[in-house]
Biopython code that builds the backbone (N, CA, C, O; Angstrom):
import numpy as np
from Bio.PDB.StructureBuilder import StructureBuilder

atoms = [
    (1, "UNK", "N", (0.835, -1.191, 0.000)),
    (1, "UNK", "CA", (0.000, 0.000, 0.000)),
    (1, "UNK", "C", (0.877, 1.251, 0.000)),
    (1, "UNK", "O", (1.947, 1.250, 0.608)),
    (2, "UNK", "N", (0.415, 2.383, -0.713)),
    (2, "UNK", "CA", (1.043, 3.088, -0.820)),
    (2, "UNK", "C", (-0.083, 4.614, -0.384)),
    (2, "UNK", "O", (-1.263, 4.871, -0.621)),
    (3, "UNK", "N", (0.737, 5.152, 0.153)),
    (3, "UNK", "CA", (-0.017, 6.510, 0.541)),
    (3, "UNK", "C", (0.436, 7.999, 0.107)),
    (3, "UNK", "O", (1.629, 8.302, 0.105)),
    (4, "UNK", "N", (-0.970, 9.269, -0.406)),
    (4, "UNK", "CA", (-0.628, 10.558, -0.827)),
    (4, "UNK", "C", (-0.990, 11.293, 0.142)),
    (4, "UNK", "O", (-2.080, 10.821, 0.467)),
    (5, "UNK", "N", (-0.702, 12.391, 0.998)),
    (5, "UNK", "CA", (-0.993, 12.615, 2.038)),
    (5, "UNK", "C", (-1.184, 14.268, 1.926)),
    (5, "UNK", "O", (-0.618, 14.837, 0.992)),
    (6, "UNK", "N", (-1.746, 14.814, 2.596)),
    (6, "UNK", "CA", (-1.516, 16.592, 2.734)),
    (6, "UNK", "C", (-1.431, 17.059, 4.442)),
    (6, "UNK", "O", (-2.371, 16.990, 5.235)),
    (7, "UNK", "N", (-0.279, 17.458, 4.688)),
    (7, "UNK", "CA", (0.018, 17.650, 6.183)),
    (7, "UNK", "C", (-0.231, 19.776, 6.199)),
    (7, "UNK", "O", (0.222, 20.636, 5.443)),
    (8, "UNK", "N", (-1.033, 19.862, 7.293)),
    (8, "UNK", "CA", (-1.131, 21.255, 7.208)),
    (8, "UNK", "C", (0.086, 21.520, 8.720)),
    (8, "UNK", "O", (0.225, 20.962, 9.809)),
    (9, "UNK", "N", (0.944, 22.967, 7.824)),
    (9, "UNK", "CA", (2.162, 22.574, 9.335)),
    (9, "UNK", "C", (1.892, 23.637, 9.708)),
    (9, "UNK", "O", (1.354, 24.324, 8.840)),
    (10, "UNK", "N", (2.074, 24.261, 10.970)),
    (10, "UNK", "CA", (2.174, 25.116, 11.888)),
    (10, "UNK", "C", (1.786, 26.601, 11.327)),
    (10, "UNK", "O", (1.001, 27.353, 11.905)),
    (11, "UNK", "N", (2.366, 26.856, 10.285)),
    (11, "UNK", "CA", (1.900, 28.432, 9.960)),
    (11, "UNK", "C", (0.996, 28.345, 8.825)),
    (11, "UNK", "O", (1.039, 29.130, 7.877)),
    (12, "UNK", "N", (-0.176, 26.963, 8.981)),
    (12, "UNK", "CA", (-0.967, 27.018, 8.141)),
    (12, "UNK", "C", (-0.998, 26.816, 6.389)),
    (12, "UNK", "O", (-1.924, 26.798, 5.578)),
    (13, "UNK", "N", (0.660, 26.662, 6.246)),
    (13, "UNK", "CA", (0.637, 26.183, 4.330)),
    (13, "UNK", "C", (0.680, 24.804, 4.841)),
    (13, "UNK", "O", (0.891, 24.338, 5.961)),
    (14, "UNK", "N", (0.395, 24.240, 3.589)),
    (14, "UNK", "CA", (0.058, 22.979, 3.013)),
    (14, "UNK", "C", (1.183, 22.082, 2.478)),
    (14, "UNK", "O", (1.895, 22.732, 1.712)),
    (15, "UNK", "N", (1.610, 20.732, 2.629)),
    (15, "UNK", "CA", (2.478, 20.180, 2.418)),
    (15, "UNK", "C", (1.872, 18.159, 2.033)),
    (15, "UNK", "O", (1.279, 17.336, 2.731)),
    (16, "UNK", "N", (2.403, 18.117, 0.679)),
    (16, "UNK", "CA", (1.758, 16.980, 0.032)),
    (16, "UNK", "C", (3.384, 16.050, -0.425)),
    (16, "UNK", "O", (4.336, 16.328, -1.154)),
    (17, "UNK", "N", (2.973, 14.690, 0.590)),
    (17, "UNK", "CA", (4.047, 13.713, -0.339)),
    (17, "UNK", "C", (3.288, 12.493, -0.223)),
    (17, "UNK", "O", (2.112, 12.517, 0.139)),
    (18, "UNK", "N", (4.104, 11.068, -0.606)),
    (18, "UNK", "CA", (3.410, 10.402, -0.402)),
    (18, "UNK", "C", (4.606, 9.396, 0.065)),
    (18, "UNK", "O", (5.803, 9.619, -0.114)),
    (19, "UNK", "N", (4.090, 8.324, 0.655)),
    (19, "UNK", "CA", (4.968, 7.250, 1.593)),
    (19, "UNK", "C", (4.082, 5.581, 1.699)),
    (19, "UNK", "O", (2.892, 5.361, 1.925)),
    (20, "UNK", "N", (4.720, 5.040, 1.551)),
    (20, "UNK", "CA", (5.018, 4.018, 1.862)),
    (20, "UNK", "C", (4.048, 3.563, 3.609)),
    (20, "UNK", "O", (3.306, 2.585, 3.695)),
    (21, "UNK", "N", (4.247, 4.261, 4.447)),
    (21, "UNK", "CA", (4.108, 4.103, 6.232)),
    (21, "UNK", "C", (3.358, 4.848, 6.371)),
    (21, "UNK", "O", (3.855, 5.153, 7.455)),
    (22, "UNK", "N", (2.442, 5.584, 6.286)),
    (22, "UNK", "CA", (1.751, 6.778, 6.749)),
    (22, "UNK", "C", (2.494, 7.183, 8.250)),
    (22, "UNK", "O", (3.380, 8.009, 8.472)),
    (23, "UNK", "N", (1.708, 6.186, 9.259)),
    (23, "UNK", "CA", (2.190, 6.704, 10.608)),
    (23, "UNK", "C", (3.347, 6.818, 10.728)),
    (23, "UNK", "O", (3.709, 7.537, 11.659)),
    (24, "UNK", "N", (4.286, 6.254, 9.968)),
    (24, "UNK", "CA", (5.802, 7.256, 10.392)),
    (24, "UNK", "C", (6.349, 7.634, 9.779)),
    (24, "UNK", "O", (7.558, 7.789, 9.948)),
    (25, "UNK", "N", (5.446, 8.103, 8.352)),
    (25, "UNK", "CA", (5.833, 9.640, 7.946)),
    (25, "UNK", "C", (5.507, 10.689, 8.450)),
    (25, "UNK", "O", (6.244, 11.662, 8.292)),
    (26, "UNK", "N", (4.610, 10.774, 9.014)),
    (26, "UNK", "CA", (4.011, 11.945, 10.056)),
    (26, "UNK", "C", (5.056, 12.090, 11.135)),
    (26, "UNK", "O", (5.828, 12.987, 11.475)),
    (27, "UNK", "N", (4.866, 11.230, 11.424)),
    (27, "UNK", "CA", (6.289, 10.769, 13.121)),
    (27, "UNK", "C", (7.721, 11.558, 12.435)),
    (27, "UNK", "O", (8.420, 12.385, 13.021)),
    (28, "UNK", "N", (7.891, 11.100, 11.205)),
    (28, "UNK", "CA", (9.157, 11.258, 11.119)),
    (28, "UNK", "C", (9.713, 13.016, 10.539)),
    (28, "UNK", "O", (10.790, 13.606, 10.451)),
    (29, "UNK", "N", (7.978, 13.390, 10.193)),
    (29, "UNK", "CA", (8.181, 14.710, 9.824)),
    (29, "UNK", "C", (8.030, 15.448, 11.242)),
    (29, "UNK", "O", (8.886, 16.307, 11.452)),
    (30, "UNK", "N", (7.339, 15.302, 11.967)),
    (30, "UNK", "CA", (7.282, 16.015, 12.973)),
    (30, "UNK", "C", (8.755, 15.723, 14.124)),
    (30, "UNK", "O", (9.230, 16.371, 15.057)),
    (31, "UNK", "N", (8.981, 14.881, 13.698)),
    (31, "UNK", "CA", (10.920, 14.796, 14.062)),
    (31, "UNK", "C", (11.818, 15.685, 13.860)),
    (31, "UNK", "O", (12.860, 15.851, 14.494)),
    (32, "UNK", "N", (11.195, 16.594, 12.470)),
    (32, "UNK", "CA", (12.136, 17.539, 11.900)),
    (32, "UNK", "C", (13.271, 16.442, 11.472)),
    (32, "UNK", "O", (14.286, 16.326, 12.158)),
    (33, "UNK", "N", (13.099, 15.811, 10.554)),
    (33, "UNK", "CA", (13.956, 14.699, 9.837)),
    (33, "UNK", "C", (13.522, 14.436, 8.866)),
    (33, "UNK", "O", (14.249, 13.631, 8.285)),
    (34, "UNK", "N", (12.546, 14.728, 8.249)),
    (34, "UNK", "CA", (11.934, 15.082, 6.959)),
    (34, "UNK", "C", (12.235, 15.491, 5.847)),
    (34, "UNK", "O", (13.052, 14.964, 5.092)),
    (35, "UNK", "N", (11.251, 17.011, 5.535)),
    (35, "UNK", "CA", (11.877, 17.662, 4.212)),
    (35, "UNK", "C", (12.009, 18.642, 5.197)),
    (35, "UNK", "O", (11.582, 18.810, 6.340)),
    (36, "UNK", "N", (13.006, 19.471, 4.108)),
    (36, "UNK", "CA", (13.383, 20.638, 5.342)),
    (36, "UNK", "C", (12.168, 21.932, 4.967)),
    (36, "UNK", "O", (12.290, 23.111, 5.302)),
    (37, "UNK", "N", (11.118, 21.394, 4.265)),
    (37, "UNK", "CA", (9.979, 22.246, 4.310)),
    (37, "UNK", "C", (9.043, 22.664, 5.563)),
    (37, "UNK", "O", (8.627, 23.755, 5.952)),
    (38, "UNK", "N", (8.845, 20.962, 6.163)),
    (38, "UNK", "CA", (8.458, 20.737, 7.072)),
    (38, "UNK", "C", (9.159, 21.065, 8.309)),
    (38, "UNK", "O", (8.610, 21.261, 9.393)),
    (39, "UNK", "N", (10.112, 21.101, 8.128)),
    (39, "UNK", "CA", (11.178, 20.627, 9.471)),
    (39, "UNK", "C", (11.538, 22.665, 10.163)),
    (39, "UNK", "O", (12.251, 23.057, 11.087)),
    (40, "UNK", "N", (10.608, 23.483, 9.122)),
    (40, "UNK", "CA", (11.073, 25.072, 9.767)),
    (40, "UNK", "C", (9.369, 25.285, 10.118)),
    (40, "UNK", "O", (8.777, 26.321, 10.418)),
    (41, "UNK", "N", (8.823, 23.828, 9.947)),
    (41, "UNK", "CA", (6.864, 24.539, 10.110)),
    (41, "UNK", "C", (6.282, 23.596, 10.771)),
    (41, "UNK", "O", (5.264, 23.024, 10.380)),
    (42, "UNK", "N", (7.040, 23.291, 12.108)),
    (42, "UNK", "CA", (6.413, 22.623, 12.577)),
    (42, "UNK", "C", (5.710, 22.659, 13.929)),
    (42, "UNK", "O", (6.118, 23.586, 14.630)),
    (43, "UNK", "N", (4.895, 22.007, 14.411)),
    (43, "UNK", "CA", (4.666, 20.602, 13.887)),
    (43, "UNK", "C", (3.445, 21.052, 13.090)),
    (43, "UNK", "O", (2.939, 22.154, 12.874)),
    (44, "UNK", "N", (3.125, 19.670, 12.696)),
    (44, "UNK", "CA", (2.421, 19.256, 11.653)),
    (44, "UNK", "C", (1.756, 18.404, 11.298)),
    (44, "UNK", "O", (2.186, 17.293, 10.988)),
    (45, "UNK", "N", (0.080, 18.889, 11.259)),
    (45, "UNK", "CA", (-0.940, 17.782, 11.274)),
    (45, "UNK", "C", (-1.340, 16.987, 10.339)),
    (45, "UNK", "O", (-1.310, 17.549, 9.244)),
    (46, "UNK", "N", (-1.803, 15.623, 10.291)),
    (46, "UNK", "CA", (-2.723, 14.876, 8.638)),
    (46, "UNK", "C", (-3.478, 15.412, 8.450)),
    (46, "UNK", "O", (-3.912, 16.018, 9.430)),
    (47, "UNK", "N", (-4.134, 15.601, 7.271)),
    (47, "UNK", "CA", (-5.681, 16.392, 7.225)),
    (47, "UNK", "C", (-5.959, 15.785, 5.996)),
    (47, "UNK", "O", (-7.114, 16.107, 5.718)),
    (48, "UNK", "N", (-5.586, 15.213, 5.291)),
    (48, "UNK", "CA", (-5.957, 14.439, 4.440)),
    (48, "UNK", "C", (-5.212, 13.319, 3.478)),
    (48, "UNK", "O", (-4.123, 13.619, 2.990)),
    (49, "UNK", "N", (-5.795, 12.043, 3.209)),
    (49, "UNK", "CA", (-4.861, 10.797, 2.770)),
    (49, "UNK", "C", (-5.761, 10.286, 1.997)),
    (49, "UNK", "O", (-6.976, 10.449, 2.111)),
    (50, "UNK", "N", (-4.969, 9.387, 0.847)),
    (50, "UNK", "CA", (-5.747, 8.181, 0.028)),
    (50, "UNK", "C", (-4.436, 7.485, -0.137)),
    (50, "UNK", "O", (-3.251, 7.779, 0.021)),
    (51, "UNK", "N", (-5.229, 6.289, -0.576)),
    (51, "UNK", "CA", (-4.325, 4.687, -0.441)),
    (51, "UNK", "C", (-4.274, 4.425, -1.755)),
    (51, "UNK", "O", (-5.290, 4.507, -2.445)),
    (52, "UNK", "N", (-3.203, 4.111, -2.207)),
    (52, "UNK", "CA", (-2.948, 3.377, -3.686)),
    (52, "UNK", "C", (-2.024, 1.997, -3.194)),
    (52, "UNK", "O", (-1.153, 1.770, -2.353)),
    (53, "UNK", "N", (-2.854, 1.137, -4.375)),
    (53, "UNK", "CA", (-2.092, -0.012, -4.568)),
    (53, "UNK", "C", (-0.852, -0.359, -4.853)),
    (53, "UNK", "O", (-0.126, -1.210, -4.338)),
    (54, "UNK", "N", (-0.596, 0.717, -6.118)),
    (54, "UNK", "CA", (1.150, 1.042, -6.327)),
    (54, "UNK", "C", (1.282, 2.137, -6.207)),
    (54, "UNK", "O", (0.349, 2.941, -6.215)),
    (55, "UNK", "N", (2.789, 2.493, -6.033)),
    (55, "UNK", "CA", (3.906, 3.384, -6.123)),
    (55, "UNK", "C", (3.769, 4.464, -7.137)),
    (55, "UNK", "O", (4.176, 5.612, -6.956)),
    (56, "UNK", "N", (3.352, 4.165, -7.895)),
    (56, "UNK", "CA", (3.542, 4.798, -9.525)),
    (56, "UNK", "C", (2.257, 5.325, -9.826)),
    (56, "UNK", "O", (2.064, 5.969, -10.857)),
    (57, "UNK", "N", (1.243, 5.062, -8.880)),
    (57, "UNK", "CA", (-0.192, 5.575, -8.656)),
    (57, "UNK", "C", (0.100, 6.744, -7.643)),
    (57, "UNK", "O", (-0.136, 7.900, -7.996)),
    (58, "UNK", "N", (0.583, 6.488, -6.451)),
    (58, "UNK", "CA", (0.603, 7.112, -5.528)),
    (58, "UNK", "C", (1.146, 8.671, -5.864)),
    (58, "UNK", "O", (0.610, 9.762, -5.675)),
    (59, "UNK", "N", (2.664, 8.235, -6.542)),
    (59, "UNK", "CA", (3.326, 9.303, -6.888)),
    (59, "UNK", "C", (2.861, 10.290, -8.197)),
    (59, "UNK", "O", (3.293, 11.438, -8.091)),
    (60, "UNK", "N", (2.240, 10.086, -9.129)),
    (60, "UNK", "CA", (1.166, 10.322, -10.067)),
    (60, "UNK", "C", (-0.011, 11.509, -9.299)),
    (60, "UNK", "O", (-0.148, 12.693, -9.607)),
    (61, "UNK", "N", (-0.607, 10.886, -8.443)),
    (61, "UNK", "CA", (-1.734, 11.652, -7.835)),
    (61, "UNK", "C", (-1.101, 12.957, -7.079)),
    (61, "UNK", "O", (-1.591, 14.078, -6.944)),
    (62, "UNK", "N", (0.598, 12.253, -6.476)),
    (62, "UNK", "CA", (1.052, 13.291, -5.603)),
    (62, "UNK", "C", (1.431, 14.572, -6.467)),
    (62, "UNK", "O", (1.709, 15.694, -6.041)),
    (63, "UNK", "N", (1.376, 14.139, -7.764)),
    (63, "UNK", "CA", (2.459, 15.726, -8.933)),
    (63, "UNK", "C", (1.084, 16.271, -9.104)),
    (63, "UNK", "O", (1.100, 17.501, -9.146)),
    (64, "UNK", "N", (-0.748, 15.459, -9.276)),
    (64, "UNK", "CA", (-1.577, 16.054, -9.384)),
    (64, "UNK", "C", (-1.901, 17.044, -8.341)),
    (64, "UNK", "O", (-2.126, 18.239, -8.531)),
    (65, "UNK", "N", (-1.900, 16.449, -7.283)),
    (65, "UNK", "CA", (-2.327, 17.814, -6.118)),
    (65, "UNK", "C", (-1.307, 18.498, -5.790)),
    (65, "UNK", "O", (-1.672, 19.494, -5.164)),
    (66, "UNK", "N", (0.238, 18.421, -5.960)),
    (66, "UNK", "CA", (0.736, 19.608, -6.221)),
    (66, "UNK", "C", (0.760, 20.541, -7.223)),
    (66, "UNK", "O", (1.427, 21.564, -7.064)),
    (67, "UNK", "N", (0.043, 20.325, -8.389)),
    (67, "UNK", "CA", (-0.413, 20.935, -9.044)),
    (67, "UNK", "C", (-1.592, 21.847, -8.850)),
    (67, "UNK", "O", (-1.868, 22.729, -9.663)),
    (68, "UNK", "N", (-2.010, 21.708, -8.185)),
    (68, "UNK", "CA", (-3.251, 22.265, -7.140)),
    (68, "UNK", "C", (-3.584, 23.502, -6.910)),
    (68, "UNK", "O", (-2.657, 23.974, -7.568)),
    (69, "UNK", "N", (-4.236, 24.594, -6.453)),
    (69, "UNK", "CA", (-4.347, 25.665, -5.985)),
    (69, "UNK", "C", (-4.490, 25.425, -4.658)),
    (69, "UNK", "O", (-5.004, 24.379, -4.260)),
    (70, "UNK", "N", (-4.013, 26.448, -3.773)),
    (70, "UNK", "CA", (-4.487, 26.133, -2.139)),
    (70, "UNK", "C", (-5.732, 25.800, -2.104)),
    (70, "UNK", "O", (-6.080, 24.718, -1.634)),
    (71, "UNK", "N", (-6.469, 26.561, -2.530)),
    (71, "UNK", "CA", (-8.292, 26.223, -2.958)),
    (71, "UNK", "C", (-8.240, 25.153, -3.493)),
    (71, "UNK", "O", (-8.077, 24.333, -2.589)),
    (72, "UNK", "N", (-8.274, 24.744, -4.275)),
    (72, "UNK", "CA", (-8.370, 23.089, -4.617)),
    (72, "UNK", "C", (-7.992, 22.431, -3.463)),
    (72, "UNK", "O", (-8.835, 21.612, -3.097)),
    (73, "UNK", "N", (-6.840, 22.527, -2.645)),
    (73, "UNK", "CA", (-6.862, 21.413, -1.816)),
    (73, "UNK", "C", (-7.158, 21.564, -0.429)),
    (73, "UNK", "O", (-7.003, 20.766, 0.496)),
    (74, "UNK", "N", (-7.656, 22.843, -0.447)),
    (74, "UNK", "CA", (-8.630, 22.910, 0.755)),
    (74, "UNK", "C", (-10.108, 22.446, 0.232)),
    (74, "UNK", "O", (-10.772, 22.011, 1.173)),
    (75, "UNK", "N", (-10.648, 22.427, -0.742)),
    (75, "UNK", "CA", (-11.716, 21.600, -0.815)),
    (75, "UNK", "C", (-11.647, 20.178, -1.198)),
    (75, "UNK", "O", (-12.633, 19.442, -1.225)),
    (76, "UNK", "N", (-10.465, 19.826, -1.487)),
    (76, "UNK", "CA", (-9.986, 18.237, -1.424)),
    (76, "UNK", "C", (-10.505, 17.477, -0.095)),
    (76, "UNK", "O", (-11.161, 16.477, 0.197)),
    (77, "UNK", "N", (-9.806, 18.570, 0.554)),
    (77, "UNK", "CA", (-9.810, 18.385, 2.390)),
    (77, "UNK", "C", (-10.774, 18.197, 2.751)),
    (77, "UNK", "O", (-11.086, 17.085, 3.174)),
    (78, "UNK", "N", (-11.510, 19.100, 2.722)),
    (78, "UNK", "CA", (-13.409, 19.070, 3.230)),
    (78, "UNK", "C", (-14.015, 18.175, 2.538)),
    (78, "UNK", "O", (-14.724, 17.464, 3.250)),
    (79, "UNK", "N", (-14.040, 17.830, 1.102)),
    (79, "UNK", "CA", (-14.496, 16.923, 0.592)),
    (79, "UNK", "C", (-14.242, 15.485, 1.676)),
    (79, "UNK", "O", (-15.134, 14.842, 2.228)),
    (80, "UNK", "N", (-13.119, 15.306, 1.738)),
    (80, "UNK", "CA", (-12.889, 14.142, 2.445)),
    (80, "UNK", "C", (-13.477, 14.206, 3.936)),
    (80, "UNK", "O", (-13.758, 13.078, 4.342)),
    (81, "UNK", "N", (-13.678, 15.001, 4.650)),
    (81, "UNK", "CA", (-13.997, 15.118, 6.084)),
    (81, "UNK", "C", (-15.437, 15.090, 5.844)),
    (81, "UNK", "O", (-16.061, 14.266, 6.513)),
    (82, "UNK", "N", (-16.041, 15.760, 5.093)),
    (82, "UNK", "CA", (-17.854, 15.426, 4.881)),
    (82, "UNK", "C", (-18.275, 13.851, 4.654)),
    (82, "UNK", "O", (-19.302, 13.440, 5.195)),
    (83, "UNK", "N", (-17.443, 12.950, 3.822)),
    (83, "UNK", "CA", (-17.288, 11.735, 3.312)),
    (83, "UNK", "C", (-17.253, 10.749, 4.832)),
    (83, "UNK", "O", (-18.069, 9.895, 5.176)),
    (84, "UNK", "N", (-15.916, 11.251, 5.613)),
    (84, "UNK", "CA", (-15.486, 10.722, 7.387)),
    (84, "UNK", "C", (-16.837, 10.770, 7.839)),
    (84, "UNK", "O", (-17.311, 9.733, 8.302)),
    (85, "UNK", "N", (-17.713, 12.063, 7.770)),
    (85, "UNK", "CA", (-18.666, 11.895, 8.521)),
    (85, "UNK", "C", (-19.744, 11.117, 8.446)),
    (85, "UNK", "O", (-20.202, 10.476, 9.392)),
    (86, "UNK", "N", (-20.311, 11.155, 7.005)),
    (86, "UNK", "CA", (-21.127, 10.494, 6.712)),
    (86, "UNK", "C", (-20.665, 8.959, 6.972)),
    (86, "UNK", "O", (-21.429, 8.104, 7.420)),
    (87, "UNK", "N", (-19.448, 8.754, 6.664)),
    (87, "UNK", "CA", (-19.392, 7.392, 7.293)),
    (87, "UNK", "C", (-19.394, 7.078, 8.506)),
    (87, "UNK", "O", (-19.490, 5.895, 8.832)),
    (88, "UNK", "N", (-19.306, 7.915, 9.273)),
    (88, "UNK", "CA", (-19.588, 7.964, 11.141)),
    (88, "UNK", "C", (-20.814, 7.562, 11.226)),
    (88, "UNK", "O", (-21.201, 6.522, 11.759)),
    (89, "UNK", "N", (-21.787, 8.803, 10.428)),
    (89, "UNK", "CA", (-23.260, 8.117, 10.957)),
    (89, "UNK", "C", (-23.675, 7.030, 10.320)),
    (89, "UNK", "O", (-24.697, 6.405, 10.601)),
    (90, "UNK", "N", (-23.013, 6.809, 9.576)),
    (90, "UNK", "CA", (-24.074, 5.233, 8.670)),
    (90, "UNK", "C", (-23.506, 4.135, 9.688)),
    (90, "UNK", "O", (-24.010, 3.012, 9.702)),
    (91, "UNK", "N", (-22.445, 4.475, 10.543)),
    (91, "UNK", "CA", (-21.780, 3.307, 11.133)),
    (91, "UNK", "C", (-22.424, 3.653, 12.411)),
    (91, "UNK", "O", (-22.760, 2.679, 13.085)),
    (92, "UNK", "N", (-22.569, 4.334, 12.694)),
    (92, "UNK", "CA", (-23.398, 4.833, 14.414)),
    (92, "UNK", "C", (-25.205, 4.160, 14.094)),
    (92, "UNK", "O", (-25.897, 3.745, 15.024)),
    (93, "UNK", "N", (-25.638, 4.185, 12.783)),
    (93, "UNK", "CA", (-26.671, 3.394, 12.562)),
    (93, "UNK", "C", (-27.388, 2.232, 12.166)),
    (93, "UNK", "O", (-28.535, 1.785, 12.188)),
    (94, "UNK", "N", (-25.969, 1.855, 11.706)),
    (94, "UNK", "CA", (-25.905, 0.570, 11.622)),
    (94, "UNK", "C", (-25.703, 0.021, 10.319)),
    (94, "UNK", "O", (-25.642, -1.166, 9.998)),
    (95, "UNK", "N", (-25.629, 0.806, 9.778)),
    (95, "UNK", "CA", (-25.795, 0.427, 7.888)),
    (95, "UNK", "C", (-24.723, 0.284, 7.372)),
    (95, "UNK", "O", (-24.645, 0.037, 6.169)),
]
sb = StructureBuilder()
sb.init_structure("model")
sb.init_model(0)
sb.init_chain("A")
sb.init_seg("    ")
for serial, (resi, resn, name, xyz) in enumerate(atoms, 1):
    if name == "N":
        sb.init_residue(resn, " ", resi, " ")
    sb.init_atom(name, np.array(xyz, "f"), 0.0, 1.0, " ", f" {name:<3s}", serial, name[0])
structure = sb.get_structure()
């Protein structure tokens, strides 16, 4: 599995790679051992992820949303958190 991720760091810009580990790419950015993008803005939260099967998918999607406008991937973001929710309640109801 492979993961594209968007970490929002400390002074609020936006930061997109993708990895292999999720949980310890986060770990390892908030280490300040990272990119040294991250490593002057930190720390630094997930706010949004998708899963690819391969590598060559993952990294593909990652040149797309850096291609991005901040606007685009702040509604990437929300898109995905409206999606979290609705799956909260269908699961809080049973469906």
């Amino acid at each position: 599995m492979c993961y594209v991720y968007i970490l929002e760091c400390a002074d609020k810009t936006l930061y997109t790679g993708w990895t292999v580990n999720l949980y310890n790419r986060i770990k390892v950015h908030n280490n300040g051992k990272a990119s040294k993008y991250t490593r002057a803005r930190l720390p630094v939260k997930l706010v949004y992820s998708e899963v690819y099967e391969e590598k060559v998918s993952a990294q593909r999607r990652e040149w797309q949303i850096k291609q991005m406008s901040r606007q685009e991937k702040l509604k990437l973001i929300e898109s995905q958190k409206k999606l979290d929710q609705i799956a909260k309640i269908r699961y809080s109801l049973g469906r």
